[in-house]
C-alpha positions in Angstrom: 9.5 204.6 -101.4 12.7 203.6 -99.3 13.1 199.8 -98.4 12.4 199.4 -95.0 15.1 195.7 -95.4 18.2 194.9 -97.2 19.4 198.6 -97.3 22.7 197.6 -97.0 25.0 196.0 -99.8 27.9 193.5 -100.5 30.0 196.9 -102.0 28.5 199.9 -99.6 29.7 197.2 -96.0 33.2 196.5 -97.6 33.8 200.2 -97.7 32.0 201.5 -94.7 35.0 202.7 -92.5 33.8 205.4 -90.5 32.9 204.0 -86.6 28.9 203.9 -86.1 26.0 201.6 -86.6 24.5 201.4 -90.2 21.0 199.5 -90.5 20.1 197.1 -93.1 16.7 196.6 -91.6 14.5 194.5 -90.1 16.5 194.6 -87.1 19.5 194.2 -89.0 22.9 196.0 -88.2 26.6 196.6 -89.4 28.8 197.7 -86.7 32.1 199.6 -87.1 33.8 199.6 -84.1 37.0 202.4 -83.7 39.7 200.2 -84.6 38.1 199.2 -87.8 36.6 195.8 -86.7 33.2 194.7 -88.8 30.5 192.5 -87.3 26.7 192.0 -87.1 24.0 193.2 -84.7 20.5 192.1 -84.2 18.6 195.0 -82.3 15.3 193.9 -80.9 12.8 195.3 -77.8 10.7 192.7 -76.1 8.5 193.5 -73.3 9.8 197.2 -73.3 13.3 196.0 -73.1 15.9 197.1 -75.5 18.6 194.4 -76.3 21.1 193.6 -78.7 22.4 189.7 -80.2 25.8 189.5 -82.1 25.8 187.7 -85.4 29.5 187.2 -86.1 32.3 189.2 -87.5 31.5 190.3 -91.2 35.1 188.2 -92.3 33.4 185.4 -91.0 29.6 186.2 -91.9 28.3 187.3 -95.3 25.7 189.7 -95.6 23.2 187.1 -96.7 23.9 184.8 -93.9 23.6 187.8 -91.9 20.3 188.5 -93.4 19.5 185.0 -92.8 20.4 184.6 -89.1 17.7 188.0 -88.5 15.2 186.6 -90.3 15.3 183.6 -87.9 15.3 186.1 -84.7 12.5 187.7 -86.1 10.4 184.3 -86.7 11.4 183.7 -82.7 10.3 186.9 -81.6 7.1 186.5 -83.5 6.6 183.4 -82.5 7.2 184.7 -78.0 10.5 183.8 -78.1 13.6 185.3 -76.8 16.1 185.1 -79.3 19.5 185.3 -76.9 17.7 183.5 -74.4 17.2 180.7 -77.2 20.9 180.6 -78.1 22.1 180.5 -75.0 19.8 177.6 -74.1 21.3 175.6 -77.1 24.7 176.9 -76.2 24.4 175.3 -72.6 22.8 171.8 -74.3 26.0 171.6 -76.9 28.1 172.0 -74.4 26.5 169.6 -71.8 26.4 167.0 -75.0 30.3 167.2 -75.7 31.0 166.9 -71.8 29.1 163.4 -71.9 30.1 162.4 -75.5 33.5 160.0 -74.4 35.5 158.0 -76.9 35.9 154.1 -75.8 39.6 155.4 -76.1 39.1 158.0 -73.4 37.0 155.8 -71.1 39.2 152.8 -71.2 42.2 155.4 -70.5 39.7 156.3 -67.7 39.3 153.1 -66.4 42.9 152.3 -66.2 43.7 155.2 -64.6 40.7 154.8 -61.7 42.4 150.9 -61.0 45.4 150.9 -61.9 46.8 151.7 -58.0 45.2 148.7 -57.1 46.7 146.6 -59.9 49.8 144.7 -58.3 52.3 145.4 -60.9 52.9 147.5 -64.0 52.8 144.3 -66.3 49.3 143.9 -65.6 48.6 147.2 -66.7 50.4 146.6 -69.8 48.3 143.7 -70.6 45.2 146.1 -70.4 46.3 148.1 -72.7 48.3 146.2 -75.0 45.4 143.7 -75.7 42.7 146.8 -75.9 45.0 148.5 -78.1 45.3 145.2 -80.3 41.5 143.8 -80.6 39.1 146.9 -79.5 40.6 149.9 -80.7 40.6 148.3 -84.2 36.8 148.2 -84.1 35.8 150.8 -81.8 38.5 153.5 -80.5 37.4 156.6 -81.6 33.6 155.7 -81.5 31.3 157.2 -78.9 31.1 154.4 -76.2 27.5 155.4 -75.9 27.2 154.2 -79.9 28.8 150.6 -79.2 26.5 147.8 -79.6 26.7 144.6 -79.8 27.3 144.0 -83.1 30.7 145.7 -82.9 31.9 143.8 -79.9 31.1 140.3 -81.9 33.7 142.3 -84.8 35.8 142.6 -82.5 35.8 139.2 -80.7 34.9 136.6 -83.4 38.3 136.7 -85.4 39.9 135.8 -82.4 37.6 133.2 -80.2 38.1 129.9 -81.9 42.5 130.9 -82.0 43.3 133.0 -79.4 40.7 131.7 -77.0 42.0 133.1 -73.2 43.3 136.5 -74.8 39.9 136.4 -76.5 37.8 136.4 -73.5 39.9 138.6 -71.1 40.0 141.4 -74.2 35.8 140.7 -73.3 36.2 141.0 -69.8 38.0 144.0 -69.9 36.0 145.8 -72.8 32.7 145.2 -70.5 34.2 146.8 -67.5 34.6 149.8 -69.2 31.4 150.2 -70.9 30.3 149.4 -67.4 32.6 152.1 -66.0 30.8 154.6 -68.7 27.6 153.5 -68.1 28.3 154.7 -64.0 30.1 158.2 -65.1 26.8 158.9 -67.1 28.6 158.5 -70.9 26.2 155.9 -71.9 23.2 154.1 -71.4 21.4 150.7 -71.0 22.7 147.0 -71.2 26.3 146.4 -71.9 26.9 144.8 -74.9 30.1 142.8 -73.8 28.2 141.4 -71.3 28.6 137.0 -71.4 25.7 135.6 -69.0 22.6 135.9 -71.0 24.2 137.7 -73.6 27.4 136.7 -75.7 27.6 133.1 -74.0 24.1 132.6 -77.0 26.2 134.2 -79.5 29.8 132.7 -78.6 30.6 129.2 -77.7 32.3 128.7 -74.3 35.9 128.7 -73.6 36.2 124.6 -72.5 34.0 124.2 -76.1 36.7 125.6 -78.2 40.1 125.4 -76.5 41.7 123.0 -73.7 43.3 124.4 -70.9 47.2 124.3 -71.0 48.9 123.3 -67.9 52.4 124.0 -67.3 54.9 120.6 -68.2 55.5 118.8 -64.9 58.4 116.8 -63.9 56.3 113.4 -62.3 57.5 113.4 -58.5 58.9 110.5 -58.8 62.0 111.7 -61.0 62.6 114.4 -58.4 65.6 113.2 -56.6 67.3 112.5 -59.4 66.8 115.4 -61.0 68.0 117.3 -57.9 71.3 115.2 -58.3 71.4 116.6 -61.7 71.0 120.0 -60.9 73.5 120.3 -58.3 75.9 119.5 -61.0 75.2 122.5 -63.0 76.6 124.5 -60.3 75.9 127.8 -61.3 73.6 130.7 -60.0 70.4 130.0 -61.9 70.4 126.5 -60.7 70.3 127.2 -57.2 67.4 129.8 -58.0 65.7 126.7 -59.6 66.9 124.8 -56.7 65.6 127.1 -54.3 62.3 127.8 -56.3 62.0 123.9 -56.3 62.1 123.7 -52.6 60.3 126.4 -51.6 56.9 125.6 -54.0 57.4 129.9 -55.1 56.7 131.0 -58.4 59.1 132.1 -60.6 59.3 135.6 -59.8 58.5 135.2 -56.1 62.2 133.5 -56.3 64.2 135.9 -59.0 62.8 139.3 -57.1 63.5 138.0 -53.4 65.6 140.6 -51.4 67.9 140.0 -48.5 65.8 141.9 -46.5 62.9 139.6 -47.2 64.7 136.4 -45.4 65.7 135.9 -41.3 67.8 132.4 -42.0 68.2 132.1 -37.9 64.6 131.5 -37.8 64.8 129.5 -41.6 62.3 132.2 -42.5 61.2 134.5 -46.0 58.7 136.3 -46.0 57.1 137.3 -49.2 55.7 140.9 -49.2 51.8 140.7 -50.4 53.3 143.4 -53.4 55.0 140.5 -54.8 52.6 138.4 -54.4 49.7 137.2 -56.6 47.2 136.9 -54.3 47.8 140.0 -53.0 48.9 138.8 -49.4 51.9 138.5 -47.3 53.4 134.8 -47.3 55.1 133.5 -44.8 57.4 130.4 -46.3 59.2 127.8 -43.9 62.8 127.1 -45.0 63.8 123.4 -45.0 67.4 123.1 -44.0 68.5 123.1 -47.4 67.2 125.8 -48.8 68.3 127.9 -45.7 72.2 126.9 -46.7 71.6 127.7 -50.4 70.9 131.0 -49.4 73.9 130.7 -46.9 75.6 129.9 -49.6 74.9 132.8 -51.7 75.1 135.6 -48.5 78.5 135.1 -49.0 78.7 136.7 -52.2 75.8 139.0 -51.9 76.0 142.1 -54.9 73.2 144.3 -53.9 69.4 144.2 -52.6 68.6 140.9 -55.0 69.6 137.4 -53.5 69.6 136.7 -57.1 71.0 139.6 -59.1 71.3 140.1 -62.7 73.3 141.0 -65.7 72.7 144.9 -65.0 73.2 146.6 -61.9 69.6 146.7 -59.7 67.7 144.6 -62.0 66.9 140.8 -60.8 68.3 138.0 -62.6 66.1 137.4 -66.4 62.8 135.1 -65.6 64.6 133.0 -68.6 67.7 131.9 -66.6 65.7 129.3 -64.6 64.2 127.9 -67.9 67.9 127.7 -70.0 68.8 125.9 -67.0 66.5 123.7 -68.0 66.9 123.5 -71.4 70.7 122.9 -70.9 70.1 119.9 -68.9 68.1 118.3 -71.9 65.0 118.5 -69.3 62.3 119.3 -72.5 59.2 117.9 -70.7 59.5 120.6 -67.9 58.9 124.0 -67.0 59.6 125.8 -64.0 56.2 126.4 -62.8 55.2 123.0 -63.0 57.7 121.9 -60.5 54.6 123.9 -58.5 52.6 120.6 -59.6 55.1 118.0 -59.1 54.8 119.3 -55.2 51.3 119.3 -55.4 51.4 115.4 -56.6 53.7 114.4 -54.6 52.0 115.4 -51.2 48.6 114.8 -52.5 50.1 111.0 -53.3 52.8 110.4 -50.7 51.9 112.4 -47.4 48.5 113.0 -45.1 49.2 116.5 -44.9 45.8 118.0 -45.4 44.7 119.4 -48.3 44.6 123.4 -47.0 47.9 122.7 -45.7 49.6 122.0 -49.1 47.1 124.9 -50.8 48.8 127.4 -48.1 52.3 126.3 -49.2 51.2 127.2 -52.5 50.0 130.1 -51.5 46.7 129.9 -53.4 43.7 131.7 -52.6 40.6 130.0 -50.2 38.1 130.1 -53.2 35.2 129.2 -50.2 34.6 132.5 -49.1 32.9 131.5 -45.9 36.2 129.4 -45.2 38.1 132.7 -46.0 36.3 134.8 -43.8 37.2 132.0 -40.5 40.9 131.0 -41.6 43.3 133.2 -39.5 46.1 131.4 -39.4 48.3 130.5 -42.4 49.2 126.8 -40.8 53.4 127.9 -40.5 54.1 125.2 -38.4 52.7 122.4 -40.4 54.3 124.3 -43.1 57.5 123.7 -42.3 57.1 120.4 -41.7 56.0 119.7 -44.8 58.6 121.8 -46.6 61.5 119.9 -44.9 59.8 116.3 -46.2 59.7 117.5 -49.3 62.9 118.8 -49.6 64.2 115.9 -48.0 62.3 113.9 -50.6 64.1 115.7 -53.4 67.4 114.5 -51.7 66.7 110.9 -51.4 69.7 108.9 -52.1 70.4 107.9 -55.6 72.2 105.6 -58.0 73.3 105.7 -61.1 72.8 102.8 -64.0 74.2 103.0 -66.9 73.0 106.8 -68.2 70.0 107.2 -65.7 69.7 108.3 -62.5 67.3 106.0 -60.7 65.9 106.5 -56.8 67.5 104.1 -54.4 64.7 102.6 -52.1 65.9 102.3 -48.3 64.4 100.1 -45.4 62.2 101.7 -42.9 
């Protein structure tokens, strides 16, 4: 009696040619296609319905595998099943699983690229993804963020907490906003791992626990003027940025990217553009009478947009320049920013200027957000005030004894 399966064999499909359908059984088919292609066909009729379900290309599919793939269609038809409908289902369900299956790698890029317009420069961006790059990639790039647990973000923070302390916690910070990012764009679920409050902070000690703050060097107030007599010797560029800088309470960079078109020296005016600024805001800063003939001063000479140019052509003077200044007046217990603090002290100590007065020459952020939300003005007036005692502080007369400069104290 003929077999009603497995007609076919390995020999009689590698020489079929001729274009038609040859059965193997069981639902079972070879088709030969007109330009000599080979692949399977499972024939079936279900509720009076006549379809047919590809198997693969013979190249790809043996005949036992073929074999194999009908017997399944055959158990799903038995058992009310519709065998393309079935594969089609789990088609859809693979696909739907790789659309939601993200690398931490892709949802950090993600991340970045949903914030980084409201970043305020590009080297905050390269923070992100220098110190993600350095500590979490390590442990976890190519890993399914909806597979990170907790366990991993402790490998990834604990070789660094006790040593590397603030890059420790904002690699934390930053890994936690983007599982928290995933977590919103449906790529995983649950609690986030990198989470501190009731979380890591039982796991981790806290930041005061294992390292001190660093505060920039300050020069104590009282050494200011004879500093200032110091610095005017140096006569050169840089010092008048640090002069300048000095005078003005700026940061560094607030000082070494000012452009002409920031200043109005009729009205003794910069103002700050809130791009440039780390807050975020537009400053307003008074010019004392001295700062506003520094800047005089260097009008006259003015080489492009920068009041302070640099080496190259459209490119700011280096943040270093400032600093060497330093350095090359044997000032080692100083830094640049902490002339920041030295104002701070000094009209904290030596003035009655109220305290949000000195904080808005600082330009430092109203932490009270109820105060925030009420403070319109930013206090110019007073300002400027203050700005020209200060920088007729730094100019108080001076003698010289010996090899110090020493503050000369005058009736009043």
């Amino acid at each position: 009696m003929a077999r009603s399966i497995q007609k076919l064999s390995a020999l009689s499909v590698s020489r079929c040619k001729k274009t038609g359908l040859y059965g193997d059984g069981g639902g079972l088919w070879l088709q030969v296609t007109p330009a000599g292609g080979k692949s399977w066909l499972f024939r079936f009729t279900q509720q009076g319905k006549a379809q047919a379900m590809g198997l693969g290309a013979v190249h790809t599919v043996s005949l036992a595998e073929a074999r194999e793939k009908a017997l399944q269609c055959r158990k799903q038809l038995q058992e009310g099943s519709n065998p393309l409908l079935e594969r089609k289902a789990q088609r859809q369900q693979a696909a739907l699983a790789k659309s939601t299956h993200k690398s931490f790698a892709e949802c950090a890029e993600g991340y970045i690229a949903a914030h980084r317009d409201g970043w305020r420069n590009a080297k905050h961006l390269q923070q992100w993804e220098n110190s993600l790059k350095a500590y979490a990639y390590p442990v976890f790039k190519n890993l399914s963020v909806a597979d990170i647990d907790t366990g991993q973000v402790m490998q990834c923070l604990e070789p660094i907490w006790a040593t590397k302390t603030e890059t420790a916690s904002r690699v934390r910070g930053r890994v936690e906003s983007v599982l928290d990012w995933a977590t919103v764009r449906g790529y995983r679920k649950g609690e986030n791992p990198a989470r501190w409050k009731g979380h890591l902070d039982q796991l981790l000690p806290t930041r005061s626990k294992v390292a001190k703050v660093k505060h920039h060097h300050a020069l104590p107030y009282g050494q200011m003027s004879g500093f200032m007599v110091q610095l005017k010797e140096v006569d050169s560029v840089p010092a008048l940025a640090l002069e300048l800088t000095i005078l003005t309470a700026t940061r560094t960079n607030e000082t070494l990217k000012a452009k002409w078109d920031e200043f109005d020296l009729k009205q003794q005016l910069w103002i700050i553009p809130a791009s440039r600024m780390k807050a975020g805001a537009e400053h307003r800063v008074p010019l004392s009478e001295r700062a506003t003939s520094i800047l005089k001063q260097l009008s006259k000479q003015q080489l492009g947009d920068y009041v302070f140019p640099g080496k190259r052509y459209g490119k700011p003077m280096s943040n270093m320049a400032m600093l060497m200044t330093l350095r090359r007046m044997n000032i080692a217990d100083a830094t640049v920013h902490g002339f920041r603090s030295s104002f701070r002290d000094w009209a904290s100590e030596m003035t009655n200027y109220p305290r949000e007065v000195v904080e808005m020459a600082l330009a430092h952020t109203i932490e009270n957000k109820v105060e925030a939300a009420y403070r319109r003005g930013d206090l110019f007036e007073k300002r400027r005030k203050l700005m020209e005692q200060w920088s007729r502080y730094c100019a108080m007369p001076v003698a010289v004894q010996g090899d110090k400069v020493v503050r000369m104290h005058t009736a009043t």
